[in-house]
N, C-alpha and C positions, 0 to 999 in steps of 0.2 A: 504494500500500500504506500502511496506517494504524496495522494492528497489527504489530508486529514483535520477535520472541523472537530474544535471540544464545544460543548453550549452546555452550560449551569451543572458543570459535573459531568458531565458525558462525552467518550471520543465519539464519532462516529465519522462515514463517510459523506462526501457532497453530496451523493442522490438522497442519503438521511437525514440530513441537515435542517433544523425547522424551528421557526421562532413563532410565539403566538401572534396572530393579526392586530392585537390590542397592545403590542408592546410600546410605547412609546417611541422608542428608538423608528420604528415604521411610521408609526403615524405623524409623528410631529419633528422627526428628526433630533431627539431630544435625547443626546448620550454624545460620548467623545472616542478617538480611536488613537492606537500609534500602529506607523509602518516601523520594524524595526528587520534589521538584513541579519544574516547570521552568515558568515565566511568561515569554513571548515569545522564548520560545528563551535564555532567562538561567536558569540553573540556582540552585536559591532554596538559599543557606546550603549548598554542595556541603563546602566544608574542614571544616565543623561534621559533616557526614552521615558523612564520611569516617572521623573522625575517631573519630565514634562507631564505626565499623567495627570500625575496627584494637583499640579497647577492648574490644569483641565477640569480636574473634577471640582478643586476649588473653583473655581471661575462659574460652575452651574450650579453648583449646592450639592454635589453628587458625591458619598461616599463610595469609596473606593471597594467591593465586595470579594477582594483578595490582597494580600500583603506586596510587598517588591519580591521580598524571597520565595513565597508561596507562587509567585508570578513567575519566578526563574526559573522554578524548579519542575513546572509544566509547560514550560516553552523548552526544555530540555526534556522531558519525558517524551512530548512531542517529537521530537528531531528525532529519538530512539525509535519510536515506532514509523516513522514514516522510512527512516535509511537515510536522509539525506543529509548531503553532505553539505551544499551551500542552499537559502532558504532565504522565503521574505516569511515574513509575521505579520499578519494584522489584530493586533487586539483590540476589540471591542467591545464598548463599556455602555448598556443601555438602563437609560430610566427603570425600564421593565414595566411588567402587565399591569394596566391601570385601566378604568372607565373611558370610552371617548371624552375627550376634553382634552385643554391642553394643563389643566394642572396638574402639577407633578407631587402633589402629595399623596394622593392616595396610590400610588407606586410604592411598594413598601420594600421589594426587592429588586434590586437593579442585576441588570441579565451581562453574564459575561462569555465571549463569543472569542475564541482564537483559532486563527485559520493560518493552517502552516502549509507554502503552497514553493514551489519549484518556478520563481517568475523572473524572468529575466530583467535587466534596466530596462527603464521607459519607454528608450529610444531605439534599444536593441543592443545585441551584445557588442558589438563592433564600434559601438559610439557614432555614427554617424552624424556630421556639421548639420547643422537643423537650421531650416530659413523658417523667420517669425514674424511675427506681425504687429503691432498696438491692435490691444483688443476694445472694443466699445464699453466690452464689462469693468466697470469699476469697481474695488476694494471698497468697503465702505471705511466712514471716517472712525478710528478708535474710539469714540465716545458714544458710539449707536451700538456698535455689534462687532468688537476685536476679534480679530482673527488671531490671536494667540490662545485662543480656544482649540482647540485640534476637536472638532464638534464635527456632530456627523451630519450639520447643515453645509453641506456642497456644490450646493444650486449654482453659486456664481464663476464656480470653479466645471461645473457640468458643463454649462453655458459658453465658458470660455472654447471649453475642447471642442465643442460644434462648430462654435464660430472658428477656430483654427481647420477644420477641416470644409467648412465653407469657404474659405478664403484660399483652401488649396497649401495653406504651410503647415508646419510640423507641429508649431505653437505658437500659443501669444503671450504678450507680456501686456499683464494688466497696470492700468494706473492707479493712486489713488485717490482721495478724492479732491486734492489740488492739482492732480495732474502730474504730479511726480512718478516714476516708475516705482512699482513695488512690489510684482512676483507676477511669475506664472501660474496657472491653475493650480501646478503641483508640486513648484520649484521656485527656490531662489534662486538671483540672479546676481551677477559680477560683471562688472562693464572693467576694461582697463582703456584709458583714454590718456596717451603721451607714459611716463612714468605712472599714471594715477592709478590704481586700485579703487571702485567704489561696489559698495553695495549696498542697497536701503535699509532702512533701519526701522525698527518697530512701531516706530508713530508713521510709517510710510504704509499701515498695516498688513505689513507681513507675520508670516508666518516664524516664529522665532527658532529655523532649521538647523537639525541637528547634524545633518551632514555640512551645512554651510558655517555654523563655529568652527566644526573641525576643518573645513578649509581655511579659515580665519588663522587659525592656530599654525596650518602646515604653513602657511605664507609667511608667517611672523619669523618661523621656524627658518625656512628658507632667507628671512633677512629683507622681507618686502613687506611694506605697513598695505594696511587699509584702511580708506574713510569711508565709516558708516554713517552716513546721511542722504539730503536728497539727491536725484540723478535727474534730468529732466530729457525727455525724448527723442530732442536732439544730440546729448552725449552723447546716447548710444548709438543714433544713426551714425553717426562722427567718431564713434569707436575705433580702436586699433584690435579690437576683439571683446571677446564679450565669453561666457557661458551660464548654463545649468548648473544648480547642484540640490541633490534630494535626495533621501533615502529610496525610493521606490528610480527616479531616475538616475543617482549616482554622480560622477561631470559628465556634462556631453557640453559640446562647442556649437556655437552659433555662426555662421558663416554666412548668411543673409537676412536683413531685416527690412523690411517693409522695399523688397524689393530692390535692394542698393547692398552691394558685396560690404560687410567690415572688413577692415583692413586689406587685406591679402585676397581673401574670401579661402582661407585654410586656418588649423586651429592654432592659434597664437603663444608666443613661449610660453608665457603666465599659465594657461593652460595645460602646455606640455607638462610644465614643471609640476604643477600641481597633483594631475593626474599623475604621473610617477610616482612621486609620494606618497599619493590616495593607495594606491595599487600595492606598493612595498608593505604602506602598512597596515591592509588586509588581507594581506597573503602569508603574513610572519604567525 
């Protein structure tokens, strides 16, 4: 067995798989989730994923109905039973079965869902330059509905990915809502412009990515700063390069945006270098 779903206690297979119609998590999108990668059966930044959790469940009033350790030690049971060896995780954390309505009090037990699945990066194993586009979707403003909720409200990020395939590119890069750049439906982004290093920053409301710190960290590492603030539209069409970085997508390079090659239109050293390092140290 390869693919395998646990839900409130129980492993089973996807054809078994089944949540009540009443759980909140369906009806109102009312629960929170993390992607987390695991590389040789080493779970990649698990206290970091976790961590973001418990921030998440704070953020909705949602206790948490498993521990971090009791969390590890079934995402590792998992890995045993499926055989595999490299892995995505999705865990998911629902309001649970409650009355139609959207209040969330009479939910007394909130539903836990981990799905351990053999998924490659985003963009494909190969990393492939992705042409992007400004999406019309915007981020809303941090003061309505932060997206450092990792919530299982993803409308605007659904939205995005049609509209990236409407428009014929790989993906888009959402603004927010002054107009600044501030993520992809499923990823952070890094523009490099002359020397500069930028990537948006939490009031630009993004998503606060766990793979994108630790590119923060590799850069530092490597002897190259970054400035976390705003980036505006033109930067990046005026880029000397640009990429992705997510857990579910990994880095991939950006090689056209709204139709106009960055830099070179191939993936730029910042990139090289970073990926290399991404790569040494997932593989160690």
């Amino acid at each position: 067995m390869t693919d395998l779903i646990y839900i409130n206690g129980f492993w089973t297979d996807e054809q078994d798989a089944k949540i009540s119609v009443l759980d909140h998590g369906l009806l109102y999108g009312d629960g929170i989730y993390e992607g987390i990668r695991i590389y040789k059966r080493q779970i990649f930044k698990y206290h970091e994923h976790f961590e973001r959790l418990q921030r998440s469940a704070r953020g909705i009033g949602l206790v948490l109905p498993i521990s971090g350790h009791d969390l590890e030690r079934l995402i590792g049971e998992g890995l045993e039973k499926t055989g595999l060896l490299n892995a995505y995780v999705r865990v998911v954390i629902t309001r649970g079965t409650g009355p139609i309505g959207p209040d969330p009090t009479p939910c007394y037990q909130p539903g836990l869902i981990l799905i351990i699945k053999d998924i490659p990066p985003l963009h494909g194993d190969d990393n492939p330059t992705l042409k992007t586009a400004i999406s019309t979707m915007r981020r809303v403003a941090v003061d309505s509905n932060t997206a450092e909720i990792k919530s299982l409200n993803y409308l605007p990020s659904v939205l995005g990915k049609a509209e990236a395939s409407r428009l014929g590119v790989d993906d888009v890069v959402m603004l927010d809502s002054q107009g600044f750049l501030s993520e992809a439906p499923v990823a952070n982004i890094f523009v490099r412009v002359g020397d500069r290093i930028l990537t948006p920053s939490v009031t630009n409301g993004i998503l606060p990515g766990i793979t994108r710190q630790f590119v923060i960290e590799l850069l530092h590492s490597l002897g190259q700063s970054v400035e976390v603030g705003n980036i505006t539209p033109i930067q990046l069409l005026n880029a000397d390069e640009a990429f992705l970085t997510g857990t579910h997508a990994e880095i991939v390079p950006i090689s056209e945006h709204n139709g106009q090659l960055l830099g070179d239109g191939v993936p730029g050293p910042v990139f090289k270098m970073v990926k290399a390092a991404f790569d040494e140290s997932v593989s160690r």
